[in-house]
N, C-alpha and C positions, 0 to 999 in steps of 0.2 A: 788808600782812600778811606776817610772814615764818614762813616753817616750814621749821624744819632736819627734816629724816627720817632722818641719818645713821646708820648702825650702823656704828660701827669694829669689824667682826668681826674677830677674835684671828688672831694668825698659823696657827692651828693649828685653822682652821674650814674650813682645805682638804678638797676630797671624801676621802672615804675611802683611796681606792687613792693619791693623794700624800701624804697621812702615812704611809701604809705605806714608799713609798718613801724618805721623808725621816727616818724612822728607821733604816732601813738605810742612807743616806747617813751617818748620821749616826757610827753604828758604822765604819764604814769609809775614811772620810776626813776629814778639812776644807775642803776646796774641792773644789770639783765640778764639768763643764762645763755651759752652758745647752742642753736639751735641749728644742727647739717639737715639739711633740705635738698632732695637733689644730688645732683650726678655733681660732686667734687674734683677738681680736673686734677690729673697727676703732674706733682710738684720737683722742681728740683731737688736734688739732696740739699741736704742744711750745708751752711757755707762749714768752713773747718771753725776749732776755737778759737782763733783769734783771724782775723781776716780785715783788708779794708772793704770797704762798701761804701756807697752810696742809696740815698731813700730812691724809693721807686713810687710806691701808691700806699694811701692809706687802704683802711677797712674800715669794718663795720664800726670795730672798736677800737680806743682809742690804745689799746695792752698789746694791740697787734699791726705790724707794717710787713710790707714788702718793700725789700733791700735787693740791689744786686751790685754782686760783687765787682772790683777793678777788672779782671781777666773776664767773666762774663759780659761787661761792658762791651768789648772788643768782641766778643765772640759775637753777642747780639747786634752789633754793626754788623760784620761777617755775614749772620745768618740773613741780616734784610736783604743788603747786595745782592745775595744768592735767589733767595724769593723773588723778590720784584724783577730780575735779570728771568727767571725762570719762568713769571709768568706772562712778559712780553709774548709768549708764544701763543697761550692759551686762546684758543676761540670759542667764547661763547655760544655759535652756531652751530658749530660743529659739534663740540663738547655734550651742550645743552643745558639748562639751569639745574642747582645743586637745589636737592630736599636734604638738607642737614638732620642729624642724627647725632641722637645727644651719649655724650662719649666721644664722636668721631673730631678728629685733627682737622684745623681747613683753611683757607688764606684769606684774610677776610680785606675785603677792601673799603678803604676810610675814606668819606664823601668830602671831607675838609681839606684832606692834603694829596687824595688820590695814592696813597701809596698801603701795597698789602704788608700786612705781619700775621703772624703766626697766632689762631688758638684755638679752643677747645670747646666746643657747644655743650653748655651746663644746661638749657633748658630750651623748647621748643613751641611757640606759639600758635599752632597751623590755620587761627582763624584768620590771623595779619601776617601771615606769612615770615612771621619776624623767629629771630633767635636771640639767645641771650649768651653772650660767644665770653666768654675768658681768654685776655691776652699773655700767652705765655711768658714773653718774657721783660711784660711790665706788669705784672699783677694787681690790671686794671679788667675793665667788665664792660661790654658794648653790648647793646641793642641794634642789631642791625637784620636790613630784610635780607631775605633769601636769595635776593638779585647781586648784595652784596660779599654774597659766600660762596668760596670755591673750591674743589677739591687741591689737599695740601701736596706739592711735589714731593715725588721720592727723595729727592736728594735734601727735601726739609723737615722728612718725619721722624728721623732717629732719634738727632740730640734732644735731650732734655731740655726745659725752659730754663731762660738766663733769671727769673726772676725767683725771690725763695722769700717764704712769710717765716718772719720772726717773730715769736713772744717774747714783750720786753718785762724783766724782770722790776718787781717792785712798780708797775706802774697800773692805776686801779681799773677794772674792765670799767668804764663806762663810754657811751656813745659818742663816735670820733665828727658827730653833724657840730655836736654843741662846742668845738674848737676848730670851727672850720679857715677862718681866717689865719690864728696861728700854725694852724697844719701846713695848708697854702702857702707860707713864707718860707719852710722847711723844704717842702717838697720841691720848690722854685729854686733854690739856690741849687748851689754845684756842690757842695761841702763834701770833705770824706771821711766816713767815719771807720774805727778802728771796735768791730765788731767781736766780742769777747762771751765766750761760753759756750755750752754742747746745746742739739739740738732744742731742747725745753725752752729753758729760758735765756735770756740774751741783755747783755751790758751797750748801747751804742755810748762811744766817747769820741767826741771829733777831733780832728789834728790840732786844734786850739786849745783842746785842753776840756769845752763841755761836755758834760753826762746830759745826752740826751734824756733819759730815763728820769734824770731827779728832775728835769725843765718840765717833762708830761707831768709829772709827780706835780710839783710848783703848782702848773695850769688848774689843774683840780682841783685842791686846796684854794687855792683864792676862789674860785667860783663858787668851793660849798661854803666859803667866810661869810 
C-alpha cells in the first residue's frame, strides 16, 4: 500500500515574523547573509554522490532546496502508515494536551487533510499557544497550535528524516519569494532528478537531460537584465 502525505507548502508559508523579514530583505537588497536563529532540527545524512531524488520544498533561498531521495520516498510512505496507524489509539483525555518543547520530536496533526507526520519544534509561542514545528521528512515548516501536537510514538522516533537540504552549486543566494511561481511548477511536478556531488554542493540533472542549477541560474540573470 502506498500513501504519499506530501504537502509542498509554497515558499511563502514561512511563520509570520520571516516573511516579515523577507519582505524587508526584499526591499533592501538582493542577496543576503545566512543568519541560524534558533533550535535547527537535526537533518538527515546527505543523499550519497550520485543518487535520484525528487524536489520536496523550497527555502529561504533560492542556492538552497530540500530533495528526497527514491528509497526515502517509500520509507517516508512507510513511516506515515505507521504514525497515523499508531496514533488511532491516542486519547487525548486520557493522555492530556502536549506543551511542546523546542528540540523535542512530536506528531503533529494537519487541519486540511486530518492526517499526522513527523517533526521537530524549532520555536515556541506560549502567548498563542502556537509552535513553529519542522516536517521532517518534507522539509517544510508549520505553525500550528498546541491542540494540534502530540507526543511522537516509539516506534517513530528513531529513524532519521526522509527529507535532506542541498546546496545547489553555482546557483546565486538570493530570495526564493521573488521566483515563487516558477519554483511552484517544479515543486508540483513528479520529475526525478539525478543528484550529483558530496555533501557541500550539489548538481540536480533530471532524467530529460535539464541542469536544474543552470534554469535557477537563467531565472536570475533575466530578472537582474
Amino acid at each position: 500500500v502506498e500513501l504519499d502525505l506530501a504537502v509542498k507548502i509554497p515558499v511563502d508559508s514561512l511563520p509570520l515574523q520571516e516573511q516579515e523579514k523577507a519582505s524587508k530583505d526584499v526591499q533592501s537588497t538582493r542577496t543576503d547573509s545566512t543568519q541560524t536563529v534558533g533550535h535547527q532540527p537535526r537533518m538527515n545524512a546527505s543523499v550519497s554522490p550520485e543518487e535520484r531524488v525528487k524536489l520536496s520544498a523550497a527555502t529561504k533561498y533560492l542556492n538552497e532546496m530540500y530533495v528526497v531521495s527514491l528509497e526515502n520516498e517509500q520509507r517516508r510512505n512507510s513511516e506515515m502508515i505507521t504514525l497515523n496507524l499508531e496514533m488511532q489509539d491516542y486519547e487525548v483525555e486520557e493522555e492530556g494536551e502536549v506543551v511542546p518543547k523546542v528540540g523535542s520530536r512530536v506528531a503533529c496533526l494537519s487541519d486540511q487533510d486530518g492526517y499526522f507526520r513527523r517533526g521537530e519544534v524549532v520555536a515556541i509561542d506560549e502567548t498563542n499557544q502556537r509552535a513553529d514545528v519542522f516536517l521532517l521528512d518534507y522539509g517544510t515548516r508549520s505553525v500550528l497550535s498546541w491542540g494540534n501536537i502530540f507526543p511522537l510514538p516509539i516506534l517513530c522516533l528513531d529513524s532519521s528524516g526522509c527529507a535532506t537540504k542541498k546546496r545547489l552549486l553555482r546557483v546565486p543566494k538570493v530570495l526564493s519569494l521573488w521566483f515563487y511561481a516558477q519554483l511552484m511548477q517544479y515543486l508540483s511536478s513528479d520529475c526525478v532528478y539525478v543528484c550529483k556531488g558530496e555533501s557541500e554542493e550539489s548538481v540536480l540533472v533530471s532524467e530529460l537531460g535539464e541542469h536544474f542549477n543552470e534554469t535557477l541560474g537563467e531565472m536570475v540573470e533575466q530578472m537582474s537584465a
